[in-house]
Backbone as CSV, one residue per row, in Angstrom:
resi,resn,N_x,N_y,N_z,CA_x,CA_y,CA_z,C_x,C_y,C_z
1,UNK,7.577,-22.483,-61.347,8.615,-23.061,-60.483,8.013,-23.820,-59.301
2,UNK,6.792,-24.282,-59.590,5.875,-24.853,-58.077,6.595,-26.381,-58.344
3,UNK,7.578,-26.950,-59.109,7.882,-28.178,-59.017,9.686,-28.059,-57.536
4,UNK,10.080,-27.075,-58.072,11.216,-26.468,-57.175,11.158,-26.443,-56.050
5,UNK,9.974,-25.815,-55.478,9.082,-25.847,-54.303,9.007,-27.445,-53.611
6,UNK,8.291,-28.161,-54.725,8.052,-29.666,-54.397,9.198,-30.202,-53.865
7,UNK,10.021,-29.815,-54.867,11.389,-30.493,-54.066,12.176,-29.958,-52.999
8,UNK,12.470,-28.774,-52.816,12.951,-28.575,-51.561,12.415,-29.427,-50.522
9,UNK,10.844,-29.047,-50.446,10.058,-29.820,-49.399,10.068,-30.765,-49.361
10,UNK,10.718,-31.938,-50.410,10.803,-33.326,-50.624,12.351,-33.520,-49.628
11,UNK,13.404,-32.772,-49.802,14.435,-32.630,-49.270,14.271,-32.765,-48.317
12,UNK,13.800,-31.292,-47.004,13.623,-30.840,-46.117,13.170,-32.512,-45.756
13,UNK,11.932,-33.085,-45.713,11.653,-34.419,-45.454,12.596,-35.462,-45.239
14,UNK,13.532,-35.546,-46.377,14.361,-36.553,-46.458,15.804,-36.325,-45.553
15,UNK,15.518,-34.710,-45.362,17.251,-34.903,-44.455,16.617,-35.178,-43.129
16,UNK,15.376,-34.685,-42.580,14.945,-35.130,-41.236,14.622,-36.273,-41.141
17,UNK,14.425,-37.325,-42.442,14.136,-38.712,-42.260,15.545,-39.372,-41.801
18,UNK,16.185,-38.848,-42.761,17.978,-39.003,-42.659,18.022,-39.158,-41.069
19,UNK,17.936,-37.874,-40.303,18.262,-37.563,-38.726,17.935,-38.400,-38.276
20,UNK,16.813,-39.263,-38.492,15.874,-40.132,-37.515,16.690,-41.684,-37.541
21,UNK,17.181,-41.390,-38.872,17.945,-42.850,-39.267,18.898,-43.021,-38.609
22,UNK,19.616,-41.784,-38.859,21.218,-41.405,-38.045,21.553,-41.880,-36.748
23,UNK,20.032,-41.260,-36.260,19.964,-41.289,-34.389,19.832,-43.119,-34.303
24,UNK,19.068,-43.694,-35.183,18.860,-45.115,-34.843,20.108,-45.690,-35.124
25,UNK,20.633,-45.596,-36.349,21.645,-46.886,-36.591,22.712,-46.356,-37.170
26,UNK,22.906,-45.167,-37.327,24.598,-44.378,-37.480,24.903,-44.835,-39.144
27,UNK,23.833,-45.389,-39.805,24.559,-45.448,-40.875,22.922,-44.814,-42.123
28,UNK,23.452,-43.601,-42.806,22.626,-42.714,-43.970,21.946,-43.805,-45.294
29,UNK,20.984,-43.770,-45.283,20.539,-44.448,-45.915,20.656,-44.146,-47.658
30,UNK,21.132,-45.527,-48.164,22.001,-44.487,-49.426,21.039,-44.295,-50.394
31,UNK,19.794,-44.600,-50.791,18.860,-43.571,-51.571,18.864,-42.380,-51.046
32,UNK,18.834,-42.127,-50.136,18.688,-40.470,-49.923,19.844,-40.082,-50.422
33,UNK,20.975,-40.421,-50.168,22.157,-39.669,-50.592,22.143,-39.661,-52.007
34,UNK,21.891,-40.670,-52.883,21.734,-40.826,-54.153,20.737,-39.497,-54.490
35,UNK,20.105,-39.689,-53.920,18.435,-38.689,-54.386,19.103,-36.977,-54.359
36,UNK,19.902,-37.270,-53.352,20.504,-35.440,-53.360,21.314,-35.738,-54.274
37,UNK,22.071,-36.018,-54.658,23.226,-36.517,-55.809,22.638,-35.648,-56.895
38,UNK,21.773,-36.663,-57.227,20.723,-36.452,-58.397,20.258,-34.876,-58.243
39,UNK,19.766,-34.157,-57.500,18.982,-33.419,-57.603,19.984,-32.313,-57.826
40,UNK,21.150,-32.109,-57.216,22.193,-31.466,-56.983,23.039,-31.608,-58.443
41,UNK,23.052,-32.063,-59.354,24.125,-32.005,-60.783,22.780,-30.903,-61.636
């Protein structure tokens, strides 16, 4: 399960990249949202 791992930590990354985006320009950058989409079905 060390790929499970990978991804959380890929997450964890991407929602704090998210935050950084958020704080700049109020609008979620939609690969990330896609990318949880995906990971989440």
């Amino acid at each position: 399960m060390r790929l499970q791992g990978l991804y959380s930590e890929l997450l964890e990354l991407l929602s704090r990249n998210e935050e950084l985006h958020l704080a700049k320009d109020k609008s979620p950058p939609f690969m990330v949202q896609q990318f949880k989409c995906e990971l989440l079905k």
